[in-house]
C-alpha positions, 0 to 999 in steps of 0.5 A, spaced: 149 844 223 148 838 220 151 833 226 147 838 231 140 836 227 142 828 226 143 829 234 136 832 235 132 827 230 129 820 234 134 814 232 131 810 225 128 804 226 131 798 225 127 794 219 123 788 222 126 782 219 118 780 216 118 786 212 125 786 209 123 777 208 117 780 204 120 785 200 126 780 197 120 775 196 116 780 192 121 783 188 124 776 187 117 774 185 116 780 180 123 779 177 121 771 176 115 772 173 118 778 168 122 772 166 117 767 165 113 772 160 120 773 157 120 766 156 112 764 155 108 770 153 102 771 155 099 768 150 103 762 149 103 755 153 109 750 154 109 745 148 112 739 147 117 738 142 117 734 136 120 727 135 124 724 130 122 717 127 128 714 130 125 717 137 118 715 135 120 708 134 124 709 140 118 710 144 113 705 141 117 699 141 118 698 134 124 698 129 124 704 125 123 701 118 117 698 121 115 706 122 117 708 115 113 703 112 107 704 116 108 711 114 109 710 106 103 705 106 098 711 109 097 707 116 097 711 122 097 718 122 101 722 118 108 725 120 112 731 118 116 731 112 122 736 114 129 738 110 132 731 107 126 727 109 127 727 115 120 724 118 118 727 126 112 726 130 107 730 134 106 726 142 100 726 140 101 722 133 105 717 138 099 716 142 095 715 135 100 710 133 101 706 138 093 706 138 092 703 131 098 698 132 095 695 139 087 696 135 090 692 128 093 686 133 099 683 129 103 681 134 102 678 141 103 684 145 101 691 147 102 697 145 097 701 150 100 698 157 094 702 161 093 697 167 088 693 167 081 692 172 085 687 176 090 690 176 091 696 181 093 704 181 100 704 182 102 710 187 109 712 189 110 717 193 119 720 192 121 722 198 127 725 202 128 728 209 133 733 206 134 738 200 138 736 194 138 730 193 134 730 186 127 729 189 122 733 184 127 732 179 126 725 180 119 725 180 118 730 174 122 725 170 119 720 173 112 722 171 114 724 165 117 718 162 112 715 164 107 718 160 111 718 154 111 710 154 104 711 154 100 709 161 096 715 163 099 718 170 096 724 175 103 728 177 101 731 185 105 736 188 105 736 195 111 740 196 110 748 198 114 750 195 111 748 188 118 746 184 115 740 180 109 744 178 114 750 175 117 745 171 110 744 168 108 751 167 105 753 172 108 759 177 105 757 184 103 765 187 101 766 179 097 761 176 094 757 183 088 759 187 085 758 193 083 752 193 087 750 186 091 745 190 091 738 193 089 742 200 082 743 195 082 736 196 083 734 203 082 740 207 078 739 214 072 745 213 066 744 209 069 746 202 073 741 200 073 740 193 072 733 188 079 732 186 078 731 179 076 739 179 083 740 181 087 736 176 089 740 170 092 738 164 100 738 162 102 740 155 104 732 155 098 729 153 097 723 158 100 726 164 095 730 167 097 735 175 095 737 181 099 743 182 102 746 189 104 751 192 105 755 199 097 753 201 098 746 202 102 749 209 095 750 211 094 742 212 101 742 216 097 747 221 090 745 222 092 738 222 093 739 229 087 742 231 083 736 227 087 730 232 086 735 238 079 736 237 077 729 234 071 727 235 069 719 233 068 717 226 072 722 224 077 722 219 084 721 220 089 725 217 092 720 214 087 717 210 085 724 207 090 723 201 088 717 200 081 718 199 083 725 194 087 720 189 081 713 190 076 717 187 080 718 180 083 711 181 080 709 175 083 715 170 090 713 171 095 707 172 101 711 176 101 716 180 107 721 182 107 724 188 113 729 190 114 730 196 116 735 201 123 736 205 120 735 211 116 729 215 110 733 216 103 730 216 104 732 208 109 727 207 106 721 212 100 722 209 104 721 202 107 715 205 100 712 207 096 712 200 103 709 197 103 703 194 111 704 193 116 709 196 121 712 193 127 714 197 132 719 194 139 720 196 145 724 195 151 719 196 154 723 201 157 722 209 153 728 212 146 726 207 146 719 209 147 720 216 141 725 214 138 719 211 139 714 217 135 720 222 129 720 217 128 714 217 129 712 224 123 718 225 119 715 219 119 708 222 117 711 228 111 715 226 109 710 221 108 705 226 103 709 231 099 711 224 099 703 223 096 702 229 091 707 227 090 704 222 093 706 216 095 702 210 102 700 211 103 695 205 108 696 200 108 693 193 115 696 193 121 700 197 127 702 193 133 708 194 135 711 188 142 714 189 142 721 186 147 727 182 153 721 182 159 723 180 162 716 177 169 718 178 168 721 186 172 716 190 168 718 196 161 717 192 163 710 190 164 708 197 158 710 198 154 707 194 158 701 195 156 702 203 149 703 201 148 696 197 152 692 202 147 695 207 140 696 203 142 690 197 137 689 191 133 695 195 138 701 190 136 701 184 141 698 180 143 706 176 145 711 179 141 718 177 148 721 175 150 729 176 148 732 169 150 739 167 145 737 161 139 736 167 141 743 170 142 746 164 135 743 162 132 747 169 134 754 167 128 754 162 124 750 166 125 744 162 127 737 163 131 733 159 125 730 156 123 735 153 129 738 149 133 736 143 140 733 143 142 738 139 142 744 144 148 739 147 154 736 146 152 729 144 156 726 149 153 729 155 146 729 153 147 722 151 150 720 158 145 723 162 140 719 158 142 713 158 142 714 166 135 716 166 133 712 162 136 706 165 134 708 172 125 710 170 126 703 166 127 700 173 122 703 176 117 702 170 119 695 170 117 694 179 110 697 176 108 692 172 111 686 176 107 689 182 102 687 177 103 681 175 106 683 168 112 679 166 
């Protein structure tokens, strides 16, 4: 009796793929949130760990002897005496630090390396045509370095799918609204909002965020429509982005933009307010023919940009070699073939591929931000070294474009 009913019932309808896409975003989106307010309740914000003396020093660029002595004489701000002594310091408190050492002007240097009038913000756009290869990893600890030397530095991100501003503590379909991204800045109707409202803070003191997330796609479809329907003295698109960042120049020294994985007109507007790109790449065959197919159709479209008159001139362009693994004969070949092609344009370290940095992630976190107890030394300390080796390279191209030797 069962088959003769199953036999009269109209066939069940197939589920549309749109539905069933929204229903695994959905869910996945509730489970991503629980474990967020898992991790961070409610009520609580990501804070920044505390440093030891011997990373305060680090930090500032003085000897830990001399710290200690600052300490002991009552010069500076207090740090925290925990078990056997051991000193620590809040970020802010090497804020505060470097403040008093660069005030008190002991010895011919700087302890504040913010720019100077003459010397002009620094905006470095991180791109790559394919994902994987490290790109907002790259420009989170970028930024994040960057910070803890003390310049000040606006984070953008200008990938839809907002990963950089998730490590920063903000979830993209939770804690971004309407208008609450660079698109708030940049759109074409009458709504457009001043940057600077836009700008939030991080818990890094010093590093402050544009946060991302899906709406940004609403530049990729209407800017189209604005090229179609220009009119004369209107803007281009390419000078929107620009513009957003011009008008808080004088807050900041450095500006990160993580970029998305594609060349939209997101990216190319990226590319025409940089004053310096940075190209990441996965030392693999098939991600450096991808690499060779960006670049082809970047140099193209940046050519018809330049004739439109869009600002093509770089301080600085350099590729940073991504997830290296030293003992991969196949990778090293590849880095070899890069730098016979590229030359000094690779930077010298290679980010390399880091259980300790993928670790770091699974809490939102990026190595900057954890202790070196939560891994083998050995580990952590190799992947430090490397991040260190390759953000002061770049810190380095900065204040060379300024003319700091």
């Amino acid at each position: 009796m069962a088959s003769a009913l199953q036999t009269q019932l109209p066939p069940r309808p197939p589920t549309a793929i749109h539905d069933l896409i929204a229903k695994d975003a959905h869910e996945l989106s509730a489970k991503l949130q629980a474990h967020r307010l898992k991790l961070f309740p409610p009520e609580a914000r990501k804070t920044l760990r505390r440093f030891s003396s011997g990373e305060a020093a680090k930090l500032i660029g003085i000897n830990d002897g001399y710290l200690r002595q600052l300490s002991l004489d009552g010069k500076g701000p207090a740090p925290e005496i925990g078990p056997a002594g051991r000193r620590s310091y809040t970020f802010e408190n090497i804020q505060e630090l470097r403040g008093f050492l660069e005030e008190s002007g002991k010895q011919a240097r700087r302890y504040v390396p913010h720019r100077n009038a003459d010397e002009h913000l620094q905006v470095i756009s991180v791109v790559n045509f394919k994902g994987g290869s490290g790109k907002t990893t790259t420009a989170a600890h970028l930024a994040q370095y960057l910070a803890l030397h003390g310049y000040r530095v606006l984070a953008i991100d200008l990938d839809p799918q907002a990963s950089l501003s998730a490590l920063h503590g903000y979830q993209p379909e939770f804690d971004i609204g309407e208008g609450e991204t660079l698109y708030g800045a940049i759109r074409y109707d009458g709504e457009r909002r001043d940057l600077k409202d836009i700008i939030r803070k991080t818990y890094f003191p010093g590093l402050d965020i544009v946060p991302g997330n899906i709406e940004l796609m609403e530049f990729e479809h209407e800017s189209p429509r604005a090229l179609a329907e220009k009119r004369p003295g209107d803007e281009l698109f390419f000078a929107r982005v620009a513009q957003a960042i011009a008008s808080v120049k004088d807050d900041y020294d450095v500006v990160i933009i993580d970029c998305p994985p594609q060349l939209g007109f997101l990216t190319l507007s990226a590319l025409c307010a940089a004053t310096a790109v940075l190209i990441t790449v996965h030392p693999q065959m098939l991600d450096l023919m991808s690499m060779c197919q960006f670049l082809l159709m970047t140099s193209d479209l940046l050519e018809v940009v330049a004739r439109a008159g869009g600002n093509m001139e770089y301080d600085w362009m350099r590729y940073l070699v991504t997830r290296f693994e030293a003992g991969d004969g196949p990778q090293t070949q590849m880095v070899a073939f890069m730098r016979s092609m590229f030359g000094d344009r690779v930077l010298t370290t290679p980010m390399l591929k880091s259980t300790a940095i993928s670790d770091a992630g699974i809490t939102k976190q990026t190595l900057y931000e954890v202790s070196r107890e939560q891994f083998t030394r050995a580990t952590y300390d190799r992947a430090m070294e490397a991040l260190n080796a390759v953000n002061g390279e770049i810190e380095a191209l900065i204040t060379n474009s300024w003319g700091r030797s």
